[in-house]
C-alpha positions as CSV (number, residue, x, y, z in Angstrom):
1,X,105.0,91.6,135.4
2,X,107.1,89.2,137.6
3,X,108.8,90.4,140.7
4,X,112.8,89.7,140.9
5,X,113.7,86.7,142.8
6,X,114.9,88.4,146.2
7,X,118.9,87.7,146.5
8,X,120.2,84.9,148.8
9,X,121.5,85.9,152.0
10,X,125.3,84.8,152.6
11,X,126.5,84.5,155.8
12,X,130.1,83.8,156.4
13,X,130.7,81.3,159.5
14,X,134.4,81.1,160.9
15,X,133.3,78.9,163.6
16,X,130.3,76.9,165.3
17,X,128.4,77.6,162.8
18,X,130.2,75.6,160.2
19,X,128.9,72.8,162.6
20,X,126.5,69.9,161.1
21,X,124.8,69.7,164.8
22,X,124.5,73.4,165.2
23,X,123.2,73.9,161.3
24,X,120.8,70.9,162.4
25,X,119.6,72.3,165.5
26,X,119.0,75.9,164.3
27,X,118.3,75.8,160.6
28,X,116.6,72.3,160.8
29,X,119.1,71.0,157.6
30,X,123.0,70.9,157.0
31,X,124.0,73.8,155.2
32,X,126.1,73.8,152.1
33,X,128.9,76.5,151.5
34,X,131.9,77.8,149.7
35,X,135.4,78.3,150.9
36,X,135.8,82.0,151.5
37,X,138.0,84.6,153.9
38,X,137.1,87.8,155.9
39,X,140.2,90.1,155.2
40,X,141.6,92.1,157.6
41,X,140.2,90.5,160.7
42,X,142.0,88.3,163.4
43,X,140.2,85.3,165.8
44,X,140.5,84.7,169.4
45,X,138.2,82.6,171.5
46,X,135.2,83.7,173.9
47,X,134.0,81.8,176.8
48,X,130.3,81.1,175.9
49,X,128.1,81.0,179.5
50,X,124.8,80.5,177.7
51,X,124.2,76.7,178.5
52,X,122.1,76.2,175.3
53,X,124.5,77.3,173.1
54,X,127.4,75.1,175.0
55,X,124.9,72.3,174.5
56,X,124.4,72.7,171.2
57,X,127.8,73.3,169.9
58,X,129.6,71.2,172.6
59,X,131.9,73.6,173.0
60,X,132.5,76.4,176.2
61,X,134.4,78.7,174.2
62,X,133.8,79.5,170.8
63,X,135.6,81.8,167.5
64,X,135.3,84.8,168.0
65,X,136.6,87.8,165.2
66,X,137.9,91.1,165.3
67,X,139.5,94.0,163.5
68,X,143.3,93.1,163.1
69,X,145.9,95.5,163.9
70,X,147.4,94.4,160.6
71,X,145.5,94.7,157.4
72,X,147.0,91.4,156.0
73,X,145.4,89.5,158.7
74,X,142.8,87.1,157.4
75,X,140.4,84.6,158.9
76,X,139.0,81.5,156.8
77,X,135.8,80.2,156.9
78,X,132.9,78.8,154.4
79,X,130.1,81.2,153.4
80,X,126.5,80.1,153.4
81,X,123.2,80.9,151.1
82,X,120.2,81.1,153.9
83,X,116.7,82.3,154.1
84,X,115.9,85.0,156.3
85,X,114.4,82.9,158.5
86,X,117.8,81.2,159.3
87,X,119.6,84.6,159.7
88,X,116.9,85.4,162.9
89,X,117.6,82.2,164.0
90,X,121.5,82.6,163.7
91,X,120.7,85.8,165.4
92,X,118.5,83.9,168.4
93,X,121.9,81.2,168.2
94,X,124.7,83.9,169.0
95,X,125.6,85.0,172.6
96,X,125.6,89.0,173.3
97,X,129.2,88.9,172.6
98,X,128.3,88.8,169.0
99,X,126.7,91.4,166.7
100,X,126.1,91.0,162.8
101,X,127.6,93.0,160.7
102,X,127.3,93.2,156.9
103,X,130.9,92.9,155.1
104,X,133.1,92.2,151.9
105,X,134.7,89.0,151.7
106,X,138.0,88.0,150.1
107,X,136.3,86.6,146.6
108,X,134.3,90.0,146.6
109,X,130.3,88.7,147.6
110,X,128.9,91.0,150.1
111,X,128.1,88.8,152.8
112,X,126.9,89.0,157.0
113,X,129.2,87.9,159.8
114,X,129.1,87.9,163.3
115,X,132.5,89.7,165.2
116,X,132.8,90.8,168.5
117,X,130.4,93.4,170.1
């Protein structure tokens, strides 16, 4: 009797993470994606303070997503197949202004994303 092969994990990215240099210095490859959108959520920018993140990204402020005051509102990004192993470190990566969440994305995969906390 074979086991199931265990589902990919998706994780949509709206921002740094969509980043060659960021995939390359956390995952240890470039990730490849799909086109997707996270309906009903709106993006503003966070000042990140966390020099190793600025470092690696390049960047002092960074995406950031929320619930939108109107449901229309949508924010594009590219969603990712990873290992769990790369989810922990996407988790070590992301600032405490961050928290995962597990949501539905606009083509209908169930997928993780990281709004604000």
């Amino acid at each position: 009797m074979t086991t199931p092969a265990a589902s990919p994990i998706l994780l949509f990215s709206y921002g740094t993470l969509q980043d060659r240099q960021v995939q390359i210095a956390n995952f240890g490859r470039e990730l490849s994606g799909r086109p997707d959108a996270l309906p009903g959520y709106a993006q503003t920018m966070v000042a990140i303070d966390d020099p190793q993140v600025v470092a690696t990204s390049g960047k002092t402020h960074h995406p950031i997503v929320q619930p939108a005051s109107n449901p229309r509102d949508e924010v594009m990004g590219t969603v990712f197949e990873i290992t769990a192993e790369e989810l922990a470190a996407a988790d070590e990566y992301e600032v405490s202004d961050y928290r995962r969440i597990a949501v539905t994305l606009k083509s209908g995969v169930q997928a993780w994303v990281y709004v604000r906390a």
